[in-house]
C-alpha positions in Angstrom: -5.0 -60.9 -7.4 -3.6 -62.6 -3.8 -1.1 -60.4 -2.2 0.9 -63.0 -2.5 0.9 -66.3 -5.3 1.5 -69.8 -5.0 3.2 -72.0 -8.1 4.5 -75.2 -8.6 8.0 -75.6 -11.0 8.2 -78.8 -10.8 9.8 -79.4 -6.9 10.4 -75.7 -6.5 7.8 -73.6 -4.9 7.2 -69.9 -5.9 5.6 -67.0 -3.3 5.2 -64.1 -5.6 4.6 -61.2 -3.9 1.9 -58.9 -6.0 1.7 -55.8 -3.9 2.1 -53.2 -6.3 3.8 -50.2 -6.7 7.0 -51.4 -5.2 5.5 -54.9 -3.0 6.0 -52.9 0.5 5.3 -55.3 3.8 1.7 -53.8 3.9 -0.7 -56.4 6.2 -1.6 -59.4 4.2 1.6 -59.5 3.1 3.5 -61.7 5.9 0.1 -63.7 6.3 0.8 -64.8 2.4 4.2 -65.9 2.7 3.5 -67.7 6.1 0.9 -69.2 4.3 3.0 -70.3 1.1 6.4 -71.7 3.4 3.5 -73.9 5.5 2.3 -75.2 2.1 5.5 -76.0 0.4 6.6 -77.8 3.3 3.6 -80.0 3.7 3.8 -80.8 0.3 6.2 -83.8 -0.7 6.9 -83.1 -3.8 8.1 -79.4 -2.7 12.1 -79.4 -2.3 13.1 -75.8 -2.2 11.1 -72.3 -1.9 11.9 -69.3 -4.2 10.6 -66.1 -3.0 10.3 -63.0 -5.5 8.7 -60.0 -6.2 5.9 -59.6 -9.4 6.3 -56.2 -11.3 9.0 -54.4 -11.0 11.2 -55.1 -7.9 11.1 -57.5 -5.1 10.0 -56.4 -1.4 11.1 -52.3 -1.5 10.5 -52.6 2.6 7.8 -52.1 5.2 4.6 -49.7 4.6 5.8 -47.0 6.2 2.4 -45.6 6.8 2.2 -48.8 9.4 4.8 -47.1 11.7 2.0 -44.3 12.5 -0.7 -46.7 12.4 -1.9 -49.8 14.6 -0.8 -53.2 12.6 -4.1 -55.1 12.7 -4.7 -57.2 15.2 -4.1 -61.0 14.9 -2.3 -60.3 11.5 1.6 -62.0 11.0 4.3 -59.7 11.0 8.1 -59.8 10.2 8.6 -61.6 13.0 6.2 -64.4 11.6 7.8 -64.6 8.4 11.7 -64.9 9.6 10.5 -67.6 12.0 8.4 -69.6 9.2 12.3 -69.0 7.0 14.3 -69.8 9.8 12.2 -72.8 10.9 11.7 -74.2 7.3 13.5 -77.6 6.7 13.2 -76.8 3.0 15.6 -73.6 1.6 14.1 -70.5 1.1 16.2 -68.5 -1.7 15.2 -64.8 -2.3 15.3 -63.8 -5.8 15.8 -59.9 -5.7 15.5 -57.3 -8.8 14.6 -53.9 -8.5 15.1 -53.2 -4.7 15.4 -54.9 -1.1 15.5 -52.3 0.5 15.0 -52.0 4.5 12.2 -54.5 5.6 12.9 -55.8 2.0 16.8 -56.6 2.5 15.8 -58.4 6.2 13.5 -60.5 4.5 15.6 -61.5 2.1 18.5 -62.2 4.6 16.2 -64.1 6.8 16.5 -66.9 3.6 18.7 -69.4 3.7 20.2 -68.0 0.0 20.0 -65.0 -2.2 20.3 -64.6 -6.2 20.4 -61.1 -7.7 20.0 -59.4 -10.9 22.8 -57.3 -12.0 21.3 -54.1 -11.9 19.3 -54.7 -8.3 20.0 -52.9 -4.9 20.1 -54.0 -1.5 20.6 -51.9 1.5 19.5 -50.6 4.9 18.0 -46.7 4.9 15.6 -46.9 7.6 18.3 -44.6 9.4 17.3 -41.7 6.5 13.4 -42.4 8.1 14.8 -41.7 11.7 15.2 -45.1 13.2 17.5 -48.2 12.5 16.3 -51.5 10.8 13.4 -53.0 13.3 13.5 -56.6 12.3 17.1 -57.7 12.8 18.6 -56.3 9.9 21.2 -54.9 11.6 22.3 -58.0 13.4 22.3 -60.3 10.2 23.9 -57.7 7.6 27.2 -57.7 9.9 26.8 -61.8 10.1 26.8 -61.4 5.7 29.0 -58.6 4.5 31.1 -58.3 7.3 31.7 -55.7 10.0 32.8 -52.6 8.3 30.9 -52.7 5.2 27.2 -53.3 7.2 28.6 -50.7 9.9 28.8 -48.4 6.8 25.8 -49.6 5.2 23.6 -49.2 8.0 25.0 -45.6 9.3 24.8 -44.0 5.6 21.3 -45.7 5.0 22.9 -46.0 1.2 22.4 -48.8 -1.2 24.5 -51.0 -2.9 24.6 -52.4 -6.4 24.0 -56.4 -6.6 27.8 -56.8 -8.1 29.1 -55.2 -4.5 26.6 -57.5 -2.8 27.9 -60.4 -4.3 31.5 -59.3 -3.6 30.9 -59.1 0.0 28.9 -61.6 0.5 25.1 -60.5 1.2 23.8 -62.5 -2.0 25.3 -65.9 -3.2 24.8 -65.5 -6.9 24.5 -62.7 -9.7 21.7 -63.9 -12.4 22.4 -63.2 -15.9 19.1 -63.5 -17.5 15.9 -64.6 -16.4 15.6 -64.1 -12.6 13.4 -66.7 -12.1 15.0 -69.6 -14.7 18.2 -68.6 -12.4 15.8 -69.2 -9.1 14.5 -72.1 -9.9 18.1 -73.6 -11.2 19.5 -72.2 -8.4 16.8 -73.7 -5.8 16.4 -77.1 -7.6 20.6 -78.0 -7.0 20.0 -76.4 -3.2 16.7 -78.5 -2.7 19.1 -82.2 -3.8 21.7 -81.7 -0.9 21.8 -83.2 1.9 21.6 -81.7 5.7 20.2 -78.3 6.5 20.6 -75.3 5.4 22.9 -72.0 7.2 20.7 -69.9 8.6 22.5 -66.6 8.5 21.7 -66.0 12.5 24.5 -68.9 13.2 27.4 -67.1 11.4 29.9 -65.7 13.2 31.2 -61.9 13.4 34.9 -61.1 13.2 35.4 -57.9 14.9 39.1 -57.3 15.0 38.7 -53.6 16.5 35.8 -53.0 18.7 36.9 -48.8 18.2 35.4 -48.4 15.0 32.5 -48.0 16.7 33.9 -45.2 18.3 35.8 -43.9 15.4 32.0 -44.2 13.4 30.6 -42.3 16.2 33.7 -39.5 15.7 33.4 -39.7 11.6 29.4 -38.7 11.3 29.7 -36.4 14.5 29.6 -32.7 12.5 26.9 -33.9 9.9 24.9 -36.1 12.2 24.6 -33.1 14.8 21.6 -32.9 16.8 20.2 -36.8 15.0 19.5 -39.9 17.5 18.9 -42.2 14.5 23.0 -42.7 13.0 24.1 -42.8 16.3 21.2 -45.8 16.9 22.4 -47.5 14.2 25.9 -47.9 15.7 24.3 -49.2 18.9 22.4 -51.4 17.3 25.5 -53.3 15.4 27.3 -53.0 18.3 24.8 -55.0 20.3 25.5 -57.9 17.0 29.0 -58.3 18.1 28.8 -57.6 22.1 25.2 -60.1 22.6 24.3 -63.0 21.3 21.7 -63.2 18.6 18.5 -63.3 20.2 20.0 -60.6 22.8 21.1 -58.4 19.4 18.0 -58.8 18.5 16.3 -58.1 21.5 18.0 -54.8 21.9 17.9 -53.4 18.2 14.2 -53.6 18.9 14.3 -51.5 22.0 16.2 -48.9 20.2 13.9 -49.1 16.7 10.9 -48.9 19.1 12.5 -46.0 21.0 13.5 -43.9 17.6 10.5 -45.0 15.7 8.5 -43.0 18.4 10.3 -39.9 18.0 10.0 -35.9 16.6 13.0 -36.8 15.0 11.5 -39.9 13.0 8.0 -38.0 12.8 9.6 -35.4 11.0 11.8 -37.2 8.8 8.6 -39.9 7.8 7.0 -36.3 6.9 9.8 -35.2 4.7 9.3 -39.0 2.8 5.5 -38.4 2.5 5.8 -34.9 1.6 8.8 -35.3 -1.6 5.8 -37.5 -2.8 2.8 -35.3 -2.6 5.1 -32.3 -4.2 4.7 -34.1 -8.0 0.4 -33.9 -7.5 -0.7 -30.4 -8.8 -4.6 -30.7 -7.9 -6.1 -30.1 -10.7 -4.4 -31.3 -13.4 -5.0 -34.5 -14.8 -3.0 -37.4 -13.8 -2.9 -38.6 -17.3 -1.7 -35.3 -18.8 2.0 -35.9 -20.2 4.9 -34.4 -20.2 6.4 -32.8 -23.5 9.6 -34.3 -25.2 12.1 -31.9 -24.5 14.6 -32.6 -27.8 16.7 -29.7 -26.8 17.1 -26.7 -24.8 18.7 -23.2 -24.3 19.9 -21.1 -21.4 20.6 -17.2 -22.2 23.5 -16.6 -19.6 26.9 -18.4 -19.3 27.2 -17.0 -15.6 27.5 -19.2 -12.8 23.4 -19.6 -12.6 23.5 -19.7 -16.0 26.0 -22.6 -16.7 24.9 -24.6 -13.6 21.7 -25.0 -15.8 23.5 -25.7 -19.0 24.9 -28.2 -16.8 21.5 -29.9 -15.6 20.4 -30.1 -19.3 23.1 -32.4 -20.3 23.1 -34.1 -17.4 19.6 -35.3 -17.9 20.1 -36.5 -21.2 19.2 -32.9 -23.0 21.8 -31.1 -25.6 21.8 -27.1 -24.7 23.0 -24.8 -26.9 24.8 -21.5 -24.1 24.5 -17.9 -25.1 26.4 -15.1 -24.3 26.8 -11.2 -24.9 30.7 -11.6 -25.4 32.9 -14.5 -26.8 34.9 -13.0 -23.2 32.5 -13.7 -21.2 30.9 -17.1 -22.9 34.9 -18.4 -22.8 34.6 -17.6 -18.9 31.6 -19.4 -18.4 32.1 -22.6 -20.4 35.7 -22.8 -18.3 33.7 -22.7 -15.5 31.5 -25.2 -16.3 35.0 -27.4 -17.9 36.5 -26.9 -14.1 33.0 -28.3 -12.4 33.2 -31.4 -14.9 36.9 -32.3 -14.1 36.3 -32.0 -10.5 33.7 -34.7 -10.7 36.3 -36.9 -12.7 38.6 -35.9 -10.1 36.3 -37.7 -7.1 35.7 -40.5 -9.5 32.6 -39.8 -10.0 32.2 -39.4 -13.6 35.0 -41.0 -16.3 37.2 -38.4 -18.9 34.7 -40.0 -21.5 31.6 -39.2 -19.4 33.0 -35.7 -19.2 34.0 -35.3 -22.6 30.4 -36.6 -23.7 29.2 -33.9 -21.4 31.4 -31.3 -22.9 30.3 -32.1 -26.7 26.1 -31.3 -25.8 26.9 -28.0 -24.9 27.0 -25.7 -28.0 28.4 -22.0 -26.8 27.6 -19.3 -29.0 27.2 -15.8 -29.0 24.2 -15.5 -31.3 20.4 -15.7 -29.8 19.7 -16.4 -32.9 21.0 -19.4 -32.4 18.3 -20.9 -29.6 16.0 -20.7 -32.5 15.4 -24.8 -32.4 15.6 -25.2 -28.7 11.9 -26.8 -27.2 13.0 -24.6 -23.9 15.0 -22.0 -23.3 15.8 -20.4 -19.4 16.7 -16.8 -19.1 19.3 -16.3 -16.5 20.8 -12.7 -16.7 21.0 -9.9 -14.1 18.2 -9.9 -11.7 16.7 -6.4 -13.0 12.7 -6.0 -14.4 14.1 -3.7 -16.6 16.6 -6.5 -17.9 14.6 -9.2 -18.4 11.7 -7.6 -19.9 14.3 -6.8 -22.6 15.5 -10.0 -23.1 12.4 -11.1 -23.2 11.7 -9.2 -26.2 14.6 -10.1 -28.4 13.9 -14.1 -27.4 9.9 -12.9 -28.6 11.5 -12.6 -32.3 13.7 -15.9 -32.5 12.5 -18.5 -30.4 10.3 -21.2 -31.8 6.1 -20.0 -31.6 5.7 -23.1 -29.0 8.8 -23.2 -27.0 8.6 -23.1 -23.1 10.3 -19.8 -22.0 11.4 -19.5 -18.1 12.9 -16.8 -16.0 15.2 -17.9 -13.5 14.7 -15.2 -11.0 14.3 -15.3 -7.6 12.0 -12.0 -6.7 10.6 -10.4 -9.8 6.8 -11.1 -11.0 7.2 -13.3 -13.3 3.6 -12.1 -14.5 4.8 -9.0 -15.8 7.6 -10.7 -17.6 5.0 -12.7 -19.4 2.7 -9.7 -20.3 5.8 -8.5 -22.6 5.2 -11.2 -24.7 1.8 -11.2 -25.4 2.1 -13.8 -28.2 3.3 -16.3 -26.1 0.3 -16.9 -23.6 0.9 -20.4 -22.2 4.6 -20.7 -22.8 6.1 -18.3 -19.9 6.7 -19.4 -16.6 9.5 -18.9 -13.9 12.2 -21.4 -12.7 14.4 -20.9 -9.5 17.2 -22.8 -9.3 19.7 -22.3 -6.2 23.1 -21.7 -6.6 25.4 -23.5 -7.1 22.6 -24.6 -9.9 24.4 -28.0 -10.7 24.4 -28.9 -7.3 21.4 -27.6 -5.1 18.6 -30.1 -5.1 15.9 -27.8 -4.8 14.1 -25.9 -8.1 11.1 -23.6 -7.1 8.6 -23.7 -10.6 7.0 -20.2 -10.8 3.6 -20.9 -11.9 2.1 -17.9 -14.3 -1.3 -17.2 -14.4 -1.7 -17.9 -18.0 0.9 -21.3 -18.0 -0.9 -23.7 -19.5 -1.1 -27.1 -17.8 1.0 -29.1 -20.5 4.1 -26.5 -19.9 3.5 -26.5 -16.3 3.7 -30.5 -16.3 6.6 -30.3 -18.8 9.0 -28.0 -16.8 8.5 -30.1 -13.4 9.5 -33.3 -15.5 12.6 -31.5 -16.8 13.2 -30.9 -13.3 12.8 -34.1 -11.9 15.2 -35.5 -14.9 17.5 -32.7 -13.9 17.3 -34.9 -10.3 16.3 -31.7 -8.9 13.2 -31.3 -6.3 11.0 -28.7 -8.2 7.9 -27.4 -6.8 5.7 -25.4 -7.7 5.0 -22.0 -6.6 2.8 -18.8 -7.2 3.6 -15.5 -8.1 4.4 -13.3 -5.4 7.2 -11.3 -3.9 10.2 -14.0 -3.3 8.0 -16.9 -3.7 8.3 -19.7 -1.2 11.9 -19.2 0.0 12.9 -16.0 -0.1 10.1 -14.3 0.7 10.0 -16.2 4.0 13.6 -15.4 4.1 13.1 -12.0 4.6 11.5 -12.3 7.9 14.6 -14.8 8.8 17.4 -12.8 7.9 15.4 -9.3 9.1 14.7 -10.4 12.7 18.3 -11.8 13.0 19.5 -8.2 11.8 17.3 -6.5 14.4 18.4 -8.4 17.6 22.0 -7.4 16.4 20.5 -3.6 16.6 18.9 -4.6 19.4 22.5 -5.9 21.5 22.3 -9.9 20.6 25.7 -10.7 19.3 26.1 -11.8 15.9 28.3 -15.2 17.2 25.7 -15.6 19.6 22.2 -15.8 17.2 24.4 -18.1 14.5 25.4 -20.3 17.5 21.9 -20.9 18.5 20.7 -21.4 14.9 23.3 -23.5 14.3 22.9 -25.5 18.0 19.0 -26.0 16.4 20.2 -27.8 13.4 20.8 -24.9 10.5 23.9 -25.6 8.0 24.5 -22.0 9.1 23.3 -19.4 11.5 21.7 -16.5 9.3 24.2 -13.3 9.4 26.8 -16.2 8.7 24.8 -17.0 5.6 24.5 -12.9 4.6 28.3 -12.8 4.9 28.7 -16.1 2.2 25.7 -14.9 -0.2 27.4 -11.0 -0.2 25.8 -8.1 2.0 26.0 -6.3 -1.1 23.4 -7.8 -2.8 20.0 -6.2 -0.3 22.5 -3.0 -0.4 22.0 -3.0 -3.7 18.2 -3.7 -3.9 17.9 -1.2 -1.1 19.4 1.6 -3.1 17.5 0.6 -6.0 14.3 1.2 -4.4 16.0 4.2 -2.9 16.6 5.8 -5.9 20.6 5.4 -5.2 20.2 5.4 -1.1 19.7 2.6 1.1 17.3 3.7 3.5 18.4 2.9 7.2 15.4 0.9 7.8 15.3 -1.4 11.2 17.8 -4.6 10.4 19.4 -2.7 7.4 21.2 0.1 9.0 24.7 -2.0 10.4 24.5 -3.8 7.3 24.3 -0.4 5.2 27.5 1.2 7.2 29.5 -2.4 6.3 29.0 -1.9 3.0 30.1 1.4 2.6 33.2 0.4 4.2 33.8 -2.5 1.9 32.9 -5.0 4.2 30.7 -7.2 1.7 31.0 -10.6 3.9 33.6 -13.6 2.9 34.3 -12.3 -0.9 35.8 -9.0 1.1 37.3 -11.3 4.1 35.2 -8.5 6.1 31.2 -8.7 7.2 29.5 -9.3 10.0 32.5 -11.3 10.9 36.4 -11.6 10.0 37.4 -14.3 7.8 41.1 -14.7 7.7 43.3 -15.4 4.7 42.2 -19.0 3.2 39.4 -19.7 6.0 36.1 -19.3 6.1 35.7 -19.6 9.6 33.8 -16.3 11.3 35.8 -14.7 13.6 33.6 -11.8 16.5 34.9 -8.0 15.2 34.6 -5.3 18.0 33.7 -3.0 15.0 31.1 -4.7 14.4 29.7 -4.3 17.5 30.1 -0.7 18.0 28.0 -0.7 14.3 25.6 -2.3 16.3 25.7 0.2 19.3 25.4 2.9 16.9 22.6 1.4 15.5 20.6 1.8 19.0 21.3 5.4 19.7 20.3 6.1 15.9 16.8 4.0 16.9 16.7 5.1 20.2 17.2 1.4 21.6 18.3 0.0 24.7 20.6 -2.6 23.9 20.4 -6.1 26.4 21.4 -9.1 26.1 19.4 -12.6 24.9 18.0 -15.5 25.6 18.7 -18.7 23.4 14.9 -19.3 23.5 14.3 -15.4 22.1 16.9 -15.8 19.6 15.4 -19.1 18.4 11.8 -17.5 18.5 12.7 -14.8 16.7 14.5 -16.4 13.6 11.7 -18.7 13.5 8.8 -17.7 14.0 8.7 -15.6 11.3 9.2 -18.4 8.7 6.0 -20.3 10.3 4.2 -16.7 10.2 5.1 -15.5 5.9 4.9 -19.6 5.6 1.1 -19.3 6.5 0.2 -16.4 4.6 1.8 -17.8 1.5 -0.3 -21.2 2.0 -4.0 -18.8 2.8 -3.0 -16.9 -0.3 -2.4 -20.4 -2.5 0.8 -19.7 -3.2 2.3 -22.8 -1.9 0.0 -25.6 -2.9 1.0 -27.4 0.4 2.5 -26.9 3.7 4.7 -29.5 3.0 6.0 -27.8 0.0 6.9 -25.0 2.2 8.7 -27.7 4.4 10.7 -29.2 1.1 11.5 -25.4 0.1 13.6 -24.7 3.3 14.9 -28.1 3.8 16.6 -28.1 0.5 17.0 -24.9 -0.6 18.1 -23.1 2.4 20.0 -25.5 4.8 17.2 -26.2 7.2 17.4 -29.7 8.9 15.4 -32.5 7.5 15.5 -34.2 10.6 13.4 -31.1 12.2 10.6 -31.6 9.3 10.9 -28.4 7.7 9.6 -25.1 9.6 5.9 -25.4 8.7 5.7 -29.4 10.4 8.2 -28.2 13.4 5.8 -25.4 14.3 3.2 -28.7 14.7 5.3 -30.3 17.2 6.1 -26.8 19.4 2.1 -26.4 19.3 0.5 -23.9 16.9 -1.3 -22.2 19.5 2.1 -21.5 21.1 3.3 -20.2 18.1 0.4 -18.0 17.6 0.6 -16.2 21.3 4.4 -15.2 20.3 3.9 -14.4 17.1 1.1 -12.0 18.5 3.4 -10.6 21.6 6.0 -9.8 19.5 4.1 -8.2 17.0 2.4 -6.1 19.6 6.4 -5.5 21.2 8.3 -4.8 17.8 5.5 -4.1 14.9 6.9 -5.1 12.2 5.3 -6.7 9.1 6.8 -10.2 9.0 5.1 -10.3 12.8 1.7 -9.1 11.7 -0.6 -12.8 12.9 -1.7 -14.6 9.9 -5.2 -15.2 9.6 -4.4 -18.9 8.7 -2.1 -19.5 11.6 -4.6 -17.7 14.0 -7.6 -20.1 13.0 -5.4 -23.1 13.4 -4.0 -23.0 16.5 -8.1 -21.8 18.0 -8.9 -25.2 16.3 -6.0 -27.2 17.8 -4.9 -27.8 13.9 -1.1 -28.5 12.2 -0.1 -27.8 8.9 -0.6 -31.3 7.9 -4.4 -31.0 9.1 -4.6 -28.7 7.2 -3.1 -30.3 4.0 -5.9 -33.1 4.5 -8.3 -30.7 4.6 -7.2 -29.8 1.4 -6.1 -32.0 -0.4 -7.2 -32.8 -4.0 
C-alpha cells in the first residue's frame, strides 16, 4: 500500500495517509502528499483537496526516531508540504480523527480548513519531548485559537478535545458522522467559492498584554525547574507576536534546532522510547492474551489497601474490600469516600461518577467473601510472618485459578508462593506506591513459577489501572527500593560524616529531585528502617554507619513530619524543613562514636555520592536479570521516586556523565568508604572498558 493514496470524489481529491500504527511523518510521507496537492491541481476537474488519515487517527506527528537520525537526503520534509498547502490555489481541508498531535496539528493548520470528529484531539506536546514545535506550530496556533489558549497549549504540551477546538477556533467544523461524507461535503461548498482561500499565516494576533509572557514564565517556574524546553516554548510564541511570520518562523526554528540537540531532549526522547519497550517481556509471545478480569479483591482497607480498591473501580473492575474489623473497614472506606469527593471537588469527576464509583466497592469483613474474585491483592502489614498467614487462609477460599498478589515492597515474594503449594502459577507480587490511587508507577514481582498468562494478565490490569507496571525479579527491594538503599544510606553517612542535612537536599534538589533524600525519610517516617532495624536486631537497632543519628531521633520521638520533628523542624501546619542545631550535635556525636573527622562538602561530592550508588545496585540488578531493561530501571525512579524525567532516569544520566567516569568514582570511593552499595559492579566495570551506555547495552539485549 502507498504511504500515501490518491482518490477522486467526484471534484474533491483525497491524500490518505496509510502509515500505520498512528500515520507519523516518517520519510515518504511528505513526498506523498507533495505528490497528491501537485496532481489535484493539475487536474481540472479537481476543486478542493481533503487530507485524512486511513486506520485509526490522522497524522499522530513526526517519527520521532528521525530527530536522532539523518532525514534522507533529497526527500521532502514539513517544509515541503506547508509550502505545496500554502501555495495551492485549490483548498486543502484536513479531516482529523484520532490525533493531530505535534507535526500532526502543524500539518493540519498549514490547510486552508479543518473538520473534526467529536471525540478527536489536537494539540502541541513536543515540549513533553524536550523541544517546542519545529515546523511553525507555534506561530500559527496563536494566529487560530488565540493568544492565551495556544500560550497554554503549547507550554503544558496537553491536548484538547475537538469540541474546545472548535470553540476556539483551531478547527472550522465538528463532523457528526462519517468523517469523510462531512470532508467531502465540506470541501465540495469550499471548492464553488470564489477568490482564495485564508491561509492561516495572514491572520493577525491580538496581544493585549505582552506580560503574560512573563507572568507564564513566573507560573511554571517551581515545576519547570532546571527544563530549557517550557521556557522555549514561551520564546518561541513570543517571537509570533514580536516578528513577522517568516521572522517567527525563522526563530522558532533556531530554538527547536537548539533544544532538539540537547541532554535535556535526549533524555526525555529516552523516557518516550523506553514507557514503550516496558510492555515487551522477551520471551513471551506477542499473541498471548490477557485474562478477563470480571472482578477482583484487595485484603486490607488501609491506605495501600484502599488506593487499590480504588484502581479496580477505576478501570472498570468491581472489588469486593476486606477487613479484620467493621472499625477499621468503616475507616478505610471513609478514606477512600474523602479521596472520591475531593476529585468532585476539582471537577474532575461528577457526584454520579463518584457515586457509581462508591456502589463497585463491596466492604466486608468476611474473606470468605473474595471467594468469586478472578484476583485478589494482599496488602497487610509488611511482615513474612504476616503474609505467609494470610496467605494460608486466602489458600482455602479463593477460587483454584485466581491470580493472587502481594503488594510488598521488600519481602521474597518466592517464599510467599512456596506456602501455597497448590497454587503454582497463580502467585506473583505487585508494588504499588503510595498514595496507590495516585502514583503512576506499579513494580510487577515476577515469581519464578508465574506462569506467562498471569504474568501478562496482571500488567494489563495495570495498564487499565493507568498505572506504569513493570516488571521485576525477586530480590531484596526489587528495582526501587533496593537501589534506594544506597540513596538514602550514603546521604545518612555524609550527615555522620559533617555534610549538613539542608545542604545534601539542596543539592539534590538544585539537580532536579521532587525532594532531597533525608527530606524524603522525614515525609515517609524514620520510624519505618527503625523498625526493620530492630527487627533484624532482635528488638535493637544496631548503630550501623548511616543508621546511628537516625536511631537516637527516634528514640526521642523525632519520627520526621508526622512528629513535626526529624532531621528537620516542621512548624505547626507547614511542611517546610527548618536546620535544628540538635540535629547536628546528633551528627557530631555520630563521628566521635565512628571515630570520624567531620569536614565539610562539595556540591559535586554530595551529588556523587547520592548517585552513584543508584547507577552502581542499578547495574547489578540488570547483570543479575532482575530488571529486564536499563530503561526499566530509568521508568522505576522517574515515576516512583521523584527523579526528573527530563534527566532520563539515573541509568541513561550515568550515559551522558560517561560510564567510565562513573566507574573510577564508584571504585575510589569504594576503596575510601567500603561499603556494600560501593562495591564496582561487574556490569558497570565491563561497560565503561568498552566505551558502552545502558542503552548499548539494552540493544545488545534486546529480544
Amino acid at each position: 500500500m502507498s504511504l500515501v493514496g490518491y482518490d477522486k470524489h467526484g471534484s474533491v481529491a483525497v491524500l490518505t495517509v496509510n502509515n500505520p500504527p498512528v500515520n507519523a511523518m516518517s520519510p515518504g510521507v511528505p513526498k506523498g502528499i507533495c505528490e497528491g496537492i501537485a496532481r489535484a491541481n493539475g487536474d481540472d476537474e479537481i476543486k478542493a483537496i481533503v487530507l485524512i488519515g486511513g486506520g485509526r487517527g490522522f497524522i499522530a506527528g513526526a517519527d520521532i526516531r528521525y530527530f536522532s537520525l539523518p532525514w534522507p537526503e533529497g526527500e521532502e520534509t514539513f517544509k515541503h508540504i506547508i509550502a505545496a498547502f500554502e501555495a495551492s490555489p485549490k483548498p486543502v481541508i484536513a479531516a482529523i480523527h484520532g490525533h493531530a498531535l505535534g507535526g500532526g496539528l502543524e500539518t493540519a493548520m498549514a490547510c486552508h480548513y479543518r473538520v473534526i470528529v467529536p471525540t478527536a484531539n489536537v494539540g502541541q506536546p513536543e515540549v513533553k519531548l524536550g523541544f517546542p514545535p519545529g515546523a511553525g506550530g507555534t506561530q500559527r496556533l496563536p494566529r487560530l485559537a488565540g493568544l492565551v489558549p495556544a500560550l497554554d497549549m503549547i507550554v503544558t504540551g496537553n491536548p484538547i478535545k475537538a469540541p474546545k477546538a472548535a470553540a476556539l477556533g483551531i478547527v472550522d467544523q465538528v463532523i457528526e458522522g462519517d468523517l469523510l461524507d462531512g470532508a467531502l461535503a465540506f470541501a465540495k461548498d469550499k471548492g464553488t467559492q470564489d477568490g482564495g482561500h485564508r491561509r492561516t499565516r495572514d491572520i493577525g494576533i491580538v496581544c493585549e498584554d505582552k506580560g503574560i509572557f512573563e507572568a507564564k514564565r513566573k507560573e511554571i517556574a517551581r515545576r519547570a525547574r532546571g527544563m530549557r524546553a517550557p521556557f522555549a516554548c514561551i520564546e518561541c510564541v513570543e517571537a509570533a507576536v514580536e516578528l513577522d511570520f517568516d521572522a517567527g518562523v525563522k526563530r522558532e526554528r533556531d530554538i527547536f534546532t537548539e533544544c532538539v540537540t540537547s541532554d535535556e531532549s535526549k533524555a526525555m526522547r529516552h523516557v518516550f522510547f523506553a514507557e514503550r519497550a516496558a510492555n515487551k517481556i522477551p520471551g513471551i509471545a506477542k499473541d498471548l492474551k490477557p485474562r478477563t478480569i470480571a472482578k477482583a479483591g484487595v485484603l486490607g482497607a488501609g491506605t495501600m489497601g484502599g488506593g487499590i480498591a480504588m484502581n479496580f473501580v477505576n478501570a472498570g473492575i468491581p472489588v469486593t474490600i476486606v477487613e479484620q474489623s467493621q472499625e477499621a473497614l468503616d475507616r478505610g472506606m471513609g478514606i477512600i469516600e474523602k479521596n472520591y469527593a475531593a476529585t468532585v471537588a476539582k471537577g474532575r469527576m461528577s457526584q454520579e461518577q463518584m457515586d457509581g464509583c462508591m456502589a463497585h466497592i463491596t466492604p466486608s469483613v468476611e474473606m470468605a467473601d473474595l471467594g468469586d474474585a478472578d484476583m485478589i491483592i494482599e496488602a497487610v502489614f509488611e511482615t513474612m510472618a504476616v503474609k505467609k498467614e494470610v496467605f494460608a487462609k486466602l489458600d482455602q477460599v479463593a477460587k483454584p485459578d485466581a491470580i493472587l498478589t502481594s503488594n510488598t515492597s521488600y519481602l521474597n515474594i518466592n517464599e510467599i508462593a512456596e506456602t501455597v503449594p497448590g497454587r503454582d502459577g497463580h502467585v506473583l507480587g505487585t508494588h504499588f506506591f503510595s498514595p496507590a490511587n495516585v502514583m503512576r508507577l506499579v513494580e510487577v514481582v515476577r515469581t519464578d513459577n508465574v506462569s506467562d498468562e498471569n504474568l501478562v494478565t496482571t500488567m494489563d490490569i495495570g495498564r487499565r489501572m493507568r498505572k506504569l507496571p513493570i516488571v521485576t525479579g525477586v530480590c531484596h527491594g526489587f528495582i526501587g527500593n533496593r537501589m534506594l538503599e544506597g540513596y538514602f544510606g550514603e546521604a545518612s553517612i555524609m550527615v555522620e560524616e559533617g555534610a549538613r542535612p539542608l545542604h545534601i537536599d539542596t543539592v539534590m534538589f538544585g539537580y532536579g529531585m521532587a525532594m532531597g533524600p533525608l527530606a524524603v525519610m522525614d515525609l515517609a517516617g524514620l520510624d519505618i528502617g527503625w523498625s526493620k532495624r530492630k527487627d533484624a536486631g532482635d528488638g535493637t537497632a544496631a548503630d550501623d554507619r548511616g543508621a546511628y543519628v537516625s536511631n537516637r531521633l527516634c528514640e526521642m520521638g523525632r519520627f520526621g513530619q508526622k512528629s513535626k520533628r526529624g532531621y528537620y523542624i516542621y512548624e505547626e501546619g507547614s511542611r517546610k524543613p527548618a536546620p535544628d542545631a540538635e540535629v547536628d550535635q546528633l551528627a557530631a556525636d555520630a563521628a566521635k562514636h565512628f571515630g570520624l573527622e567531620r569536614r565539610d562538602f562539595t556540591d559535586q561530592e554530595i551529588l556523587e555520592r547520592c548517585l552513584y550508588p543508584l547507577v552502581n545496585i542499578g547495574a547489578d540488578i540488570l547483570a543479575e536479570g532482575h530488571a529486564l531493561r536499563a530503561s526499566d530501571i530509568d521508568l522505576v525512579y522517574i515515576n516512583g521516586y521523584g527523579y526528573p524525567g527530563w534527566r532520563g532516569g539515573p541509568m541513561h544520566w550515568a550515559g551522558s556523565v560517561g560510564l567510565k567516569t562513573v566507574y573510577e568514582k564508584v571504585c575510589a570511593y569504594h576503596e575510601s568508604l567500603g561499603f556494600d552499595h560501593w562495591k564496582p559492579s561487574a556490569l558497570l566495570k565491563r561497560l565503561a572498558e568498552e566505551n558502552m551506555t545502558f542503552e548499548d547495552y539494552d540493544k545488545e539485549n534486546a529480544g
